[in-house]
LUMVEX-739425 format. One record per residue (C-alpha): y, z, x; residue in three letters. Coordinates in steps of 0.001 Angstrom, whole numbers, padded with zeros to 6 digits. Layout:
N
<pafi Y="Y" Z="Z" X="X" residuo="ALA"/>
...
This chain:
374
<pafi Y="226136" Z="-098142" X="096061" residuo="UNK"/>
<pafi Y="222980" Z="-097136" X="098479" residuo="UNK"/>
<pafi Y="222324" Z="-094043" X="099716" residuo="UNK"/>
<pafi Y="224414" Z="-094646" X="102942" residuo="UNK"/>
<pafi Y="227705" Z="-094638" X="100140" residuo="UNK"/>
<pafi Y="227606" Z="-098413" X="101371" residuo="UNK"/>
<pafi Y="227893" Z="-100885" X="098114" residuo="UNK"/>
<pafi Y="225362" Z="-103431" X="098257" residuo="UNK"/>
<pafi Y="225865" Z="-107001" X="098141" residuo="UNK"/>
<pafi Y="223241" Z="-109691" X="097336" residuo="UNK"/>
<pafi Y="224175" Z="-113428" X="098576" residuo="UNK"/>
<pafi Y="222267" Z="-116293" X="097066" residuo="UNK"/>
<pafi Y="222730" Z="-119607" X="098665" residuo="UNK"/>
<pafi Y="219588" Z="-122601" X="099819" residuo="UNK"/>
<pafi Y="221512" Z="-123049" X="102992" residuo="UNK"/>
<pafi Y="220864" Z="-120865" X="106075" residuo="UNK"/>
<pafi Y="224630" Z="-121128" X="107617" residuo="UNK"/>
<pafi Y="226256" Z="-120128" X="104637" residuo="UNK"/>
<pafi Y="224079" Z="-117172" X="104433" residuo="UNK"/>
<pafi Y="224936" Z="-116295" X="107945" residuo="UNK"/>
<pafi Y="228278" Z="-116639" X="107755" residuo="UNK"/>
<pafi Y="228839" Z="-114300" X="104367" residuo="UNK"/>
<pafi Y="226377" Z="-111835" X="105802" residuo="UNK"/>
<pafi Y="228760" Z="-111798" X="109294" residuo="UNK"/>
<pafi Y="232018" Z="-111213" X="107181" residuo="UNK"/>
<pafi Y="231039" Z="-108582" X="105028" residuo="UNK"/>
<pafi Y="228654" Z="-106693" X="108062" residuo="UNK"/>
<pafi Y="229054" Z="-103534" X="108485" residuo="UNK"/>
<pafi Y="230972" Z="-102619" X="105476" residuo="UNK"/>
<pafi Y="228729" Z="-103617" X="103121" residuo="UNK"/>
<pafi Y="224887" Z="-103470" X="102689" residuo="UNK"/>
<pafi Y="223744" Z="-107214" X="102583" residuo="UNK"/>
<pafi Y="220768" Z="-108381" X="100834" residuo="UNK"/>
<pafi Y="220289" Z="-112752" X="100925" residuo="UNK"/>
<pafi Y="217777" Z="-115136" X="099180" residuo="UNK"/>
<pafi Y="217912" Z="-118882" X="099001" residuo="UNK"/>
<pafi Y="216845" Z="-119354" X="095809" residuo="UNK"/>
<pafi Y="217473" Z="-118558" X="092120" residuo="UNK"/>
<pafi Y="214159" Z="-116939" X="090800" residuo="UNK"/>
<pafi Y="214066" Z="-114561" X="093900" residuo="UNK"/>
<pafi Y="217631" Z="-113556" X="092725" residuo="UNK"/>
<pafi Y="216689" Z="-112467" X="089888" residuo="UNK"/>
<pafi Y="213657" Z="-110383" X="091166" residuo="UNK"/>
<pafi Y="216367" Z="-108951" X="093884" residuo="UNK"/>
<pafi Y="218860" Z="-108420" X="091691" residuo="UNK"/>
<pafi Y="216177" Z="-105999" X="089100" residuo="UNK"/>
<pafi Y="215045" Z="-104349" X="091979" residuo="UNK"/>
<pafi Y="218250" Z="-103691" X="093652" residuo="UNK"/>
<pafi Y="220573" Z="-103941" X="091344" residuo="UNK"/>
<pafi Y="223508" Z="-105157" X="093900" residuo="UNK"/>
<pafi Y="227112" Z="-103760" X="093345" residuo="UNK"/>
<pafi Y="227914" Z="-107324" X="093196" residuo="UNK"/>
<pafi Y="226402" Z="-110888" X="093712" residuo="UNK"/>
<pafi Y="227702" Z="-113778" X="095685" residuo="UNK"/>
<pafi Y="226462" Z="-116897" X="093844" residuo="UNK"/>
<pafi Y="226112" Z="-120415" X="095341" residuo="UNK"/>
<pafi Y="226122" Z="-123119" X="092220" residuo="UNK"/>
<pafi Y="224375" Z="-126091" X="093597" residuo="UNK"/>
<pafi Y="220821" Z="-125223" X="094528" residuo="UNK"/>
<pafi Y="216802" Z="-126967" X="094071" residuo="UNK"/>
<pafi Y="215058" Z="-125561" X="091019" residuo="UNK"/>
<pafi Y="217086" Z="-123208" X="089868" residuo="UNK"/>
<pafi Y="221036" Z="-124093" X="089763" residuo="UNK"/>
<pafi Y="223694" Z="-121259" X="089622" residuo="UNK"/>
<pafi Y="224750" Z="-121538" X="086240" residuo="UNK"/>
<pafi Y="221194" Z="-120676" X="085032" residuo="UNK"/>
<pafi Y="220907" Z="-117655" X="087399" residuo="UNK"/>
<pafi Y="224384" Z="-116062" X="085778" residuo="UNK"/>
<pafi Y="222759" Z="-116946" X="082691" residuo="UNK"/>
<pafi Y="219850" Z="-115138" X="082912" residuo="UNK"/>
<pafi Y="221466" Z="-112049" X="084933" residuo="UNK"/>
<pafi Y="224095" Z="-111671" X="081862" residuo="UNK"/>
<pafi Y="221199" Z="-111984" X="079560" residuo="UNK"/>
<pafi Y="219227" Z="-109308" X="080658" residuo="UNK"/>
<pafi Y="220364" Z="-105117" X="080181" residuo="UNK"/>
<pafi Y="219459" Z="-104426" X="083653" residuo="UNK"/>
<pafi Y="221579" Z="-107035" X="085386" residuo="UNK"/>
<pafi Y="224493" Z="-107673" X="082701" residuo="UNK"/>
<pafi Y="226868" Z="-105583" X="083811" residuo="UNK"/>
<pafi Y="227101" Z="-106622" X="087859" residuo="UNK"/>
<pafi Y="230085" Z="-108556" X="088445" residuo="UNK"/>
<pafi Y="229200" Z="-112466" X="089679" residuo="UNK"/>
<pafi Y="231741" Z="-114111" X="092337" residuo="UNK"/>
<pafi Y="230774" Z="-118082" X="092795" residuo="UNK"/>
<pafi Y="230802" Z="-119843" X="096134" residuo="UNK"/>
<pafi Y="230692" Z="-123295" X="095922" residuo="UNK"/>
<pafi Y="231401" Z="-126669" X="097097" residuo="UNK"/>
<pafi Y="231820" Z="-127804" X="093281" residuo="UNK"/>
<pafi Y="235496" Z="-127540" X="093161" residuo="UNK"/>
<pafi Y="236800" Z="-129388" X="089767" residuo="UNK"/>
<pafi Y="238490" Z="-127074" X="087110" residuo="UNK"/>
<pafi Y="235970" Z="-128281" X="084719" residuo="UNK"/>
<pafi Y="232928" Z="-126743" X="086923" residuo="UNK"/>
<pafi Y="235383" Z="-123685" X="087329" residuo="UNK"/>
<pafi Y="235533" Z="-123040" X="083551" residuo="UNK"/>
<pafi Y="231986" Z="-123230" X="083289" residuo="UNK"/>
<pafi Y="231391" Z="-120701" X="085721" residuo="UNK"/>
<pafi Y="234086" Z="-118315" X="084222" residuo="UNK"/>
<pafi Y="232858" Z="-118935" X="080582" residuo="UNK"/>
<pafi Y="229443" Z="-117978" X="081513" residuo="UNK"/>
<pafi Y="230394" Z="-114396" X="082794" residuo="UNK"/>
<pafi Y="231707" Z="-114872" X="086383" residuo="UNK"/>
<pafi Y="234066" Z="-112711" X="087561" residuo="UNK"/>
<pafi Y="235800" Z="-114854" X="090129" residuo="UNK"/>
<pafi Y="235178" Z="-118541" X="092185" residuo="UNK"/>
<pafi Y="235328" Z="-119216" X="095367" residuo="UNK"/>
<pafi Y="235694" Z="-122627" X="096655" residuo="UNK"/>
<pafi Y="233918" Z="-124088" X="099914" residuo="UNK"/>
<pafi Y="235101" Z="-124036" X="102352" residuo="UNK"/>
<pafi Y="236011" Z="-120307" X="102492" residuo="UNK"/>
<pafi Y="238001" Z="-118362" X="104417" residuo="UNK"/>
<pafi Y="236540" Z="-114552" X="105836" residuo="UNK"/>
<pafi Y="239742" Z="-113191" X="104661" residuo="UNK"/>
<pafi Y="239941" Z="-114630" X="100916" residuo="UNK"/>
<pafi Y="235943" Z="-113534" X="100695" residuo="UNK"/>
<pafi Y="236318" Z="-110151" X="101716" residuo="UNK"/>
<pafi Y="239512" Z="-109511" X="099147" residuo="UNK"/>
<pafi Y="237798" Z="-111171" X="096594" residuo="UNK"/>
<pafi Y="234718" Z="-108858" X="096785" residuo="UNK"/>
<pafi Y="236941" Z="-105524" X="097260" residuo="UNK"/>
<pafi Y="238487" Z="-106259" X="094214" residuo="UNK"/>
<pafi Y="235901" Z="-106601" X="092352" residuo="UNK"/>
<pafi Y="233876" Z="-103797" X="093829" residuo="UNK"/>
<pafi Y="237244" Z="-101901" X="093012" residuo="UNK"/>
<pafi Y="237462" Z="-102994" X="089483" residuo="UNK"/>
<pafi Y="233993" Z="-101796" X="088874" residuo="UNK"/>
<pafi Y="234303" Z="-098846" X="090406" residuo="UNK"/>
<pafi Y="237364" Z="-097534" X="088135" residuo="UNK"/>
<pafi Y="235354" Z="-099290" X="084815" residuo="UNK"/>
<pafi Y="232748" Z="-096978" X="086004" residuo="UNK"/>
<pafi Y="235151" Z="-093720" X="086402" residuo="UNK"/>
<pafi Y="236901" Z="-094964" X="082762" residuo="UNK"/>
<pafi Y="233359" Z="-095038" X="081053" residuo="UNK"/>
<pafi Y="232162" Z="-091537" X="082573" residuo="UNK"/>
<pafi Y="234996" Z="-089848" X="080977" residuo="UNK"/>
<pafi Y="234933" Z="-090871" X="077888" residuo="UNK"/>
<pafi Y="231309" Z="-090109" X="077948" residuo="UNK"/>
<pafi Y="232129" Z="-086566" X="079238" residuo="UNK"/>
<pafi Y="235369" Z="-086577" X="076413" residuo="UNK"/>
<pafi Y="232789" Z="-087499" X="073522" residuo="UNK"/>
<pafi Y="230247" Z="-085185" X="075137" residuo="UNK"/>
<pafi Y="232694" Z="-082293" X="074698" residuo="UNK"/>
<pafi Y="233941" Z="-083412" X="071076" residuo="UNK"/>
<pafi Y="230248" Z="-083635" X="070307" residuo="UNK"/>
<pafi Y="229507" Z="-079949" X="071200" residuo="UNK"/>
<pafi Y="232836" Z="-078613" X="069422" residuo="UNK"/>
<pafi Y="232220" Z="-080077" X="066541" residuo="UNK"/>
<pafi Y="228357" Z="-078905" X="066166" residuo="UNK"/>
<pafi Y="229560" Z="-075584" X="066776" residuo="UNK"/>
<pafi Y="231964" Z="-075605" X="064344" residuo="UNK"/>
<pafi Y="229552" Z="-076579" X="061598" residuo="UNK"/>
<pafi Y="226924" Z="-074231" X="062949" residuo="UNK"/>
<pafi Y="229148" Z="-071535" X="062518" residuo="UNK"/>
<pafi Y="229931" Z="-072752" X="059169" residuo="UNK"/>
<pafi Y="226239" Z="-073073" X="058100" residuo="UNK"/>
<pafi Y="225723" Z="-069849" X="059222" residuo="UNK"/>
<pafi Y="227912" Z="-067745" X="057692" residuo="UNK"/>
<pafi Y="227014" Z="-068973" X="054307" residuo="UNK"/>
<pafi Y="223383" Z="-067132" X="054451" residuo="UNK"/>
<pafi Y="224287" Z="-064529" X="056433" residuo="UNK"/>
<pafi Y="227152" Z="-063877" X="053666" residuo="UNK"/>
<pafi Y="224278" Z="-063947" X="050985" residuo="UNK"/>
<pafi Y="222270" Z="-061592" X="052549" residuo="UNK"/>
<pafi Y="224970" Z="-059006" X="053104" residuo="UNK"/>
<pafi Y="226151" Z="-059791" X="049277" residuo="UNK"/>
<pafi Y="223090" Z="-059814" X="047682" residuo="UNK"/>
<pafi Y="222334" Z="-056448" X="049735" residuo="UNK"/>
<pafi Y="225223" Z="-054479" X="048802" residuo="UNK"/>
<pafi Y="223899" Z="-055780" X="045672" residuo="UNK"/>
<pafi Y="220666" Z="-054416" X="045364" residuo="UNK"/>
<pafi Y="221602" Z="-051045" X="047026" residuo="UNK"/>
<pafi Y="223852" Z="-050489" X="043994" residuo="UNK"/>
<pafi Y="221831" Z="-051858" X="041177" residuo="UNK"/>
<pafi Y="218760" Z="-049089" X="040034" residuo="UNK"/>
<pafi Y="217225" Z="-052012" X="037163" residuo="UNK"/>
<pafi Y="213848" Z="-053149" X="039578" residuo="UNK"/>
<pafi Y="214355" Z="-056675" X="038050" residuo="UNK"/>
<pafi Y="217542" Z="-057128" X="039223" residuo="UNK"/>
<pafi Y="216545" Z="-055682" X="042539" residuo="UNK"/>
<pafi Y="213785" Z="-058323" X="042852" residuo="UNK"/>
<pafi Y="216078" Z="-061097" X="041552" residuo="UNK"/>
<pafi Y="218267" Z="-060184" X="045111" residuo="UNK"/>
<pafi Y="215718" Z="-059734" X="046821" residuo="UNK"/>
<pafi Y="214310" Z="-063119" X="046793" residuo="UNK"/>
<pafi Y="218241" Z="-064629" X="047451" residuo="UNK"/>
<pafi Y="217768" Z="-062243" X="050612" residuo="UNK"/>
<pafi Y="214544" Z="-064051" X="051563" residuo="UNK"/>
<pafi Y="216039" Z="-067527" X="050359" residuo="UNK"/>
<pafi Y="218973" Z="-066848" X="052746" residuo="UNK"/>
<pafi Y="216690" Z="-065653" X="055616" residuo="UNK"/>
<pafi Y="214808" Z="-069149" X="055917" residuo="UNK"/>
<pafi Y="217816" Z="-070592" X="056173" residuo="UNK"/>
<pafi Y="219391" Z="-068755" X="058355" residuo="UNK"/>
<pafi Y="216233" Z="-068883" X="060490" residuo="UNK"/>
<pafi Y="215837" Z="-072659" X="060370" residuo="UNK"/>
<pafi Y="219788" Z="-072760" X="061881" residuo="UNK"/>
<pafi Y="219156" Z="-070791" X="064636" residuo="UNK"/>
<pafi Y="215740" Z="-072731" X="065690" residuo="UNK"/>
<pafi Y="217789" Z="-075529" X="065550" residuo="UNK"/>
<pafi Y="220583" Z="-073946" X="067767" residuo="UNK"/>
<pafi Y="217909" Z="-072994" X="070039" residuo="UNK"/>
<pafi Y="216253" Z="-076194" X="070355" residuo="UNK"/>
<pafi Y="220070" Z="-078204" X="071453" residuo="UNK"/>
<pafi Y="220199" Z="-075414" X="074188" residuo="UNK"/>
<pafi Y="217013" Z="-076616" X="075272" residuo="UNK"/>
<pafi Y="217496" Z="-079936" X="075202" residuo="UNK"/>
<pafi Y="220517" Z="-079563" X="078391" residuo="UNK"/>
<pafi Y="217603" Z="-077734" X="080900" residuo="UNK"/>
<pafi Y="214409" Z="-079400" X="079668" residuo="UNK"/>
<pafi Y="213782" Z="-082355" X="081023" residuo="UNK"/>
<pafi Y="210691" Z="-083896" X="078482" residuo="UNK"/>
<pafi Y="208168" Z="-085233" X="080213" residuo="UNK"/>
<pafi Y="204491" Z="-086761" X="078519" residuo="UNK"/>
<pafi Y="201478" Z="-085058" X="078398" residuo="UNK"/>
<pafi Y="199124" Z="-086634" X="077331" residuo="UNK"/>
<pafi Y="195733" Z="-085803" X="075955" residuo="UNK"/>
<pafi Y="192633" Z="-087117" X="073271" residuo="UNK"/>
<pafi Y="193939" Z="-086532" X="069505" residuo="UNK"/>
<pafi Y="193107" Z="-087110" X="066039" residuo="UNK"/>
<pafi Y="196425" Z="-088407" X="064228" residuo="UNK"/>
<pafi Y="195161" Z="-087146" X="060890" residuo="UNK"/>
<pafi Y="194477" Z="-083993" X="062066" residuo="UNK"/>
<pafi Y="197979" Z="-083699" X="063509" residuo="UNK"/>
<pafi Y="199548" Z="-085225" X="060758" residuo="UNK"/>
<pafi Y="197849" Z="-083050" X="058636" residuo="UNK"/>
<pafi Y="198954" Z="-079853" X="060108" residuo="UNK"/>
<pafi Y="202429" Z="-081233" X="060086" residuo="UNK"/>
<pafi Y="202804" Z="-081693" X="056524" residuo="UNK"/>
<pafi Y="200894" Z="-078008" X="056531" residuo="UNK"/>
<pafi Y="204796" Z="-076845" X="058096" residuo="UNK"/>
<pafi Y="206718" Z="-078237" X="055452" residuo="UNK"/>
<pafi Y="204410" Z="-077846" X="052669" residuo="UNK"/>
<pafi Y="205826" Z="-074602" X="051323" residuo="UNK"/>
<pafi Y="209496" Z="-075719" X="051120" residuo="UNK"/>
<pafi Y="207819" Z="-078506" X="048992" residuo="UNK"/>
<pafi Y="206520" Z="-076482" X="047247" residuo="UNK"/>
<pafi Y="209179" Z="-074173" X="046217" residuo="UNK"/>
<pafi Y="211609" Z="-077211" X="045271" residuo="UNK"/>
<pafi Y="208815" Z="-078843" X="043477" residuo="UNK"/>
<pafi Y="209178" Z="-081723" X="045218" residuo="UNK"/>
<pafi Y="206652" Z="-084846" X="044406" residuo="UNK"/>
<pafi Y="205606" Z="-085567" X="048091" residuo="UNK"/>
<pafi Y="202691" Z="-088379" X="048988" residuo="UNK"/>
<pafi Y="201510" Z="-090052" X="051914" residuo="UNK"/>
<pafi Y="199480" Z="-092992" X="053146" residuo="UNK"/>
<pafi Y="198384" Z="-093144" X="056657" residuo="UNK"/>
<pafi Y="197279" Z="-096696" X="057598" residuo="UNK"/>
<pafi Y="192843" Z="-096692" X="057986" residuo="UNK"/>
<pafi Y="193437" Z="-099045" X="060789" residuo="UNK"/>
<pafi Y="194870" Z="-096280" X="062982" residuo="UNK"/>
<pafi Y="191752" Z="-095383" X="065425" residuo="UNK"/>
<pafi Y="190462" Z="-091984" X="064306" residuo="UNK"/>
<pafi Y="190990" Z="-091171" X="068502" residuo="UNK"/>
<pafi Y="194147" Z="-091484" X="070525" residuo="UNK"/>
<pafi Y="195255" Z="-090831" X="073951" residuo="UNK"/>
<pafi Y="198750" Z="-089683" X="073694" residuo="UNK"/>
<pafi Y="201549" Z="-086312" X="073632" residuo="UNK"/>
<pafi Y="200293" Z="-084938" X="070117" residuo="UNK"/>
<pafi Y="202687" Z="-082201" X="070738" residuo="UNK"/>
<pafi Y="205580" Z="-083941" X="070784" residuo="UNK"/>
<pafi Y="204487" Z="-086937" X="068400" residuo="UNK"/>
<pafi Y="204094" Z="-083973" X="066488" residuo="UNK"/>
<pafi Y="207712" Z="-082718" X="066863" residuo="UNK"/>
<pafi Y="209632" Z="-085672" X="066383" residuo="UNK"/>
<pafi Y="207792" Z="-085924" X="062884" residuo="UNK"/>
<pafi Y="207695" Z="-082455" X="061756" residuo="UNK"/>
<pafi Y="211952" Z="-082554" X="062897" residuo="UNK"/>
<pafi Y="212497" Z="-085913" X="060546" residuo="UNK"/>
<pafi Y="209848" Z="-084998" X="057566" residuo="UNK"/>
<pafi Y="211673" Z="-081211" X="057442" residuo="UNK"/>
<pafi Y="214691" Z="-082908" X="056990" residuo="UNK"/>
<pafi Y="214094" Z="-084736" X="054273" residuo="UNK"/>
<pafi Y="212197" Z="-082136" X="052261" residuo="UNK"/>
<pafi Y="215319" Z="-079880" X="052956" residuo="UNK"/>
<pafi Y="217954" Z="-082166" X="051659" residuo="UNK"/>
<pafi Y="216229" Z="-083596" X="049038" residuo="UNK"/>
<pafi Y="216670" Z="-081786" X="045861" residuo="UNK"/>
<pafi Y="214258" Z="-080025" X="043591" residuo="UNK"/>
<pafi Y="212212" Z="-081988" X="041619" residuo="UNK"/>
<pafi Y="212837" Z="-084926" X="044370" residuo="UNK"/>
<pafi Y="210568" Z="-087639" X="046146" residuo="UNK"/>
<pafi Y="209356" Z="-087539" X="049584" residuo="UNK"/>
<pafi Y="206916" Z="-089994" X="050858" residuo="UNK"/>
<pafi Y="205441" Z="-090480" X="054866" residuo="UNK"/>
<pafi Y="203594" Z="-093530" X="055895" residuo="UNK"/>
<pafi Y="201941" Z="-094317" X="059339" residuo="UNK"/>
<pafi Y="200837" Z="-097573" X="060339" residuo="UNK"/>
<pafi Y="199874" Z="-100118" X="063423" residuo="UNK"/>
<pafi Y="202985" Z="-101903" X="064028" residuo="UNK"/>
<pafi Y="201404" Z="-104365" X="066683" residuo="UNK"/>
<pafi Y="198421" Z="-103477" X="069457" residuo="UNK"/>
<pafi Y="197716" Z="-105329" X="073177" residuo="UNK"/>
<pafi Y="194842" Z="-104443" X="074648" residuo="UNK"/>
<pafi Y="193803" Z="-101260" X="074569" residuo="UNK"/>
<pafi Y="197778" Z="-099999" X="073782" residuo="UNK"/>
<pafi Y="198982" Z="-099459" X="070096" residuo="UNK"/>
<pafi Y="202315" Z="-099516" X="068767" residuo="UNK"/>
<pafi Y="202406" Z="-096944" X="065822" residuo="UNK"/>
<pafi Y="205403" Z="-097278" X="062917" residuo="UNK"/>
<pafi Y="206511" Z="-094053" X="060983" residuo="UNK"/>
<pafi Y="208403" Z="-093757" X="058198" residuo="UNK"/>
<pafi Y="210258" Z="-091147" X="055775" residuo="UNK"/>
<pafi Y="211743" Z="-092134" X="053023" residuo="UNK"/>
<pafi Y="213255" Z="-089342" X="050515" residuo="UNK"/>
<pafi Y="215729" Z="-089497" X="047364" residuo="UNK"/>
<pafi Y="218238" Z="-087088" X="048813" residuo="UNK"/>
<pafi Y="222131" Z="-087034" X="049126" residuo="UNK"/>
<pafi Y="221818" Z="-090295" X="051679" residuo="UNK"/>
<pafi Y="224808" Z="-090751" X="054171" residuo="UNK"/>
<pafi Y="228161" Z="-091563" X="054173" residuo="UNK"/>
<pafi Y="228730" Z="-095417" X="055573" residuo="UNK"/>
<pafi Y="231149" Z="-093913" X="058157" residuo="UNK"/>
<pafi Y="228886" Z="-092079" X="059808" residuo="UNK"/>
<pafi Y="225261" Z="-093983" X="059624" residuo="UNK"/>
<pafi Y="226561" Z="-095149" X="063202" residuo="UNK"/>
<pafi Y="225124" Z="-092135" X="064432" residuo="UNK"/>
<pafi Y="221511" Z="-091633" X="062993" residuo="UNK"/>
<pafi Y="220759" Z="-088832" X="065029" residuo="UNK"/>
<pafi Y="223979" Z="-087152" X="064816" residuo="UNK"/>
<pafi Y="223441" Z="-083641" X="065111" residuo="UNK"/>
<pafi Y="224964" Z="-082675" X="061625" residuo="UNK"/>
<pafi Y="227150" Z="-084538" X="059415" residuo="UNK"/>
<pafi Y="228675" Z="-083558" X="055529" residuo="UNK"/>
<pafi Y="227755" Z="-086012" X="052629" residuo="UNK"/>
<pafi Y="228826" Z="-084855" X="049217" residuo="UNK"/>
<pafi Y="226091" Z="-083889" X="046736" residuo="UNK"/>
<pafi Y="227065" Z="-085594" X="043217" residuo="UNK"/>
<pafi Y="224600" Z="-083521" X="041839" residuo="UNK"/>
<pafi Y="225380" Z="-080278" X="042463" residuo="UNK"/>
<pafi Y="229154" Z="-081364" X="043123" residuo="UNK"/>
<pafi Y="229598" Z="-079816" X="046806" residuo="UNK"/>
<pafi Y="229388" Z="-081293" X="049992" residuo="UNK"/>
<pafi Y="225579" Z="-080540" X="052219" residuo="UNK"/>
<pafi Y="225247" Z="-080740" X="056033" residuo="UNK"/>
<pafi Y="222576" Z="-083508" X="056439" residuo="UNK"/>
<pafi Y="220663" Z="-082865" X="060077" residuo="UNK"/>
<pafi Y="218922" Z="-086230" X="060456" residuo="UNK"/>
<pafi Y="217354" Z="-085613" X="063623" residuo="UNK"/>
<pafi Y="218215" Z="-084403" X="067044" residuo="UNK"/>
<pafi Y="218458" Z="-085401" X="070365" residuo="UNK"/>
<pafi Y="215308" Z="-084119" X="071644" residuo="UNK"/>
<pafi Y="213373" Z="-086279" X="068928" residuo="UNK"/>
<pafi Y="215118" Z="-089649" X="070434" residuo="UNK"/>
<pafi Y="214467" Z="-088507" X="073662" residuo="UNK"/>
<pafi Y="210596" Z="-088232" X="072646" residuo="UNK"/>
<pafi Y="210856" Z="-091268" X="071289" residuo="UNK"/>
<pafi Y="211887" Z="-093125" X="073968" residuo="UNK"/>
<pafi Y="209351" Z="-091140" X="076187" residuo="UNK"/>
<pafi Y="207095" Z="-093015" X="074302" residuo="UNK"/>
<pafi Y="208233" Z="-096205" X="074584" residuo="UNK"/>
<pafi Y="209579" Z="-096266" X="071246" residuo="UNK"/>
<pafi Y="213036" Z="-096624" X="068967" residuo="UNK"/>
<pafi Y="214361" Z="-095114" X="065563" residuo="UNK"/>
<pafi Y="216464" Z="-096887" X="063025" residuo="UNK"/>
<pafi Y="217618" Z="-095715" X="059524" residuo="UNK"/>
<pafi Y="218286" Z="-096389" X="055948" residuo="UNK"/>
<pafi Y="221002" Z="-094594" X="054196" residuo="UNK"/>
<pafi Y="222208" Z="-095209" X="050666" residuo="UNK"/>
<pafi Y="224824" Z="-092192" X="049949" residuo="UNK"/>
<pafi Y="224022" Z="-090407" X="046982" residuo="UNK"/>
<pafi Y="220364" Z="-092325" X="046612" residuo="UNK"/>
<pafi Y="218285" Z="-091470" X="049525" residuo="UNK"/>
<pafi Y="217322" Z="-091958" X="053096" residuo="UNK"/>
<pafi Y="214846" Z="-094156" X="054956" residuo="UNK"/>
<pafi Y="214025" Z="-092944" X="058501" residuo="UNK"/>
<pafi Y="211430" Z="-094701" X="061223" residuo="UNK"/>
<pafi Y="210276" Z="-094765" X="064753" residuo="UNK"/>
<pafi Y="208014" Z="-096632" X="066445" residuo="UNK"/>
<pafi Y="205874" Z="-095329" X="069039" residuo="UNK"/>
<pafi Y="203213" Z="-096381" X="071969" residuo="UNK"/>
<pafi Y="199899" Z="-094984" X="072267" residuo="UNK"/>
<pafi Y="196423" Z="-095760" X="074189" residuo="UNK"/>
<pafi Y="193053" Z="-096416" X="072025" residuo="UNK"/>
<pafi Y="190507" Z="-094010" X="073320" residuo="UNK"/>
């Protein structure tokens, strides 16, 4: 639908009277777009994106069947419904048409009446597969939110219950070793607690920022650097063995959004320093993935030897939190394996993220990324 609330239509038939005559019955409820031949329906049909194509079979070049073929094949154009008008009216060539993705066939010689039902129905189909998929989006949306605030609340009640216990602890005990002993549970608690509510505060600002790339001249070992900086406390403390290896190939200059390259690493590597236990591996690589011209496509990965993920839920890699059980310290962990703001940087820069999970044995997180050589 255009912005006159007309749905568009795009006919593609070689011959001129045919063209006419569709574009005469379906004038002026529908916006009309024509072309005569198969490759310009594609480029029409990407640029447009028509509410619904009328598709002649029989035509130089390019025949019908390979334009439905190549419409179904790509994500743009996949999902627009195909009606076939065509001289070619054996069941056989019918079948065809239908087994390759049509929606309905129309037989020449048509009648005005039979083409303009046809297309209303299948404008109205869409339109109510459109309605059906937009709630459930909205539905899952809303079961989404619930159930990250239940386990937020969850999460944070179990520091904040520390710090009041161990409080009311150390008010009452007069023995300074024992008072330092709740002390540092206090300042244990307080991290965590912290780290929850950044997180809170970064999903509210993922529904009113809209993320868009700035770009600037970087050095990715200099920013990778200060990222491992962040976490390297928490390392640290849980005596974690953590190494790295950062591919030489990578120009020592790029031209990309350090600041949010940044984030979307700092978000996964945090993760899996947190949920891997003490005395656990964590190890970050970087590397050239592939490079045209003057572009580069960078691969990250995190690997770690923490409590993994459940099979159920690996569907979801950047599920906001999830519960694996810990056979190790035999309770169950929230496991926060990314957010949406770091897929939505991701795809900002041209990238994707895919995961590894083995419960109980680790995790195995990448992205891929595009950035320009300086």
């Amino acid at each position: 639908m255009n912005e006159t609330g007309k749905s568009t239509v795009l006919i593609v038939d070689d011959e001129k009277m045919v063209i006419m005559a569709l574009t005469q019955i379906l004038n002026p409820e529908y916006t009309v777009y024509a072309v005569k031949d198969g490759q310009d329906a594609l480029e029409k049909a990407e640029k447009f994106l028509p509410d619904i194509i009328l598709l002649d079979i029989v035509m130089p070049d390019m025949d019908g069947y390979d334009v439905i073929a190549a419409l179904k094949n790509s994500e743009k154009t996949k999902n627009i419904p195909v009606i076939f008008i065509t001289g070619l009216g054996e069941v056989g060539e019918e079948e065809r048409g239908l087994a390759l993705g049509a929606a309905d066939y129309i037989i020449k010689p048509f009648s005005s009446a039979i083409v303009k039902q046809r297309v209303k129905n299948q404008i109205r189909i869409m339109n109510q597969t459109r309605l059906i998929i937009e709630k459930e989006v909205v539905e899952q949306s809303n079961r989404n939110r619930v159930e990250f605030l239940l386990n937020m609340s969850h999460e944070m009640l179990t520091p904040m219950n520390a710090i009041m216990g161990m409080t009311q602890i150390a008010k009452a005990k007069s023995n300074p070793e024992k008072t330092n002993d709740c002390l540092a549970e206090i300042d244990t608690a307080s991290r965590h607690l912290l780290r929850l509510i950044k997180d809170l505060l970064e999903m509210s600002g993922n529904y009113v920022e809209k993320i868009t790339p700035e770009n600037s001249v970087f050095s990715f070992k200099t920013m990778i650097r200060g990222v491992i900086e962040k976490v390297n406390q928490e390392i640290e403390e849980k005596q974690q063995t953590f190494t790295y290896d950062v591919d030489p190939s990578i120009p020592m200059l790029l031209v990309g959004d350090e600041k949010r390259l940044a984030q979307a690493i700092s978000n996964l590597l945090s993760n899996a320093v947190k949920y891997t236990p003490e005395h656990g591996k964590v190890h970050f690589s970087a590397s050239v993935s592939s490079e045209e011209n003057e572009r580069i496509t960078l691969q990250i990965e995190i690997t770690d030897d923490g409590v993994g993920m459940p099979e159920d839920n690996q569907s979801d890699i950047l599920g906001y939190f999830g519960q694996a059980e810990n056979s190790a310290a035999g309770k169950k962990e929230s496991i926060r394996l990314g957010s949406t703001r770091t897929k939505r940087i991701i795809e900002m820069m041209e990238g994707k993220i895919w995961g590894d999970f083995e419960p109980g044995r680790g995790a195995r997180i990448a992205f891929t990324c595009k950035v320009q050589k300086r």
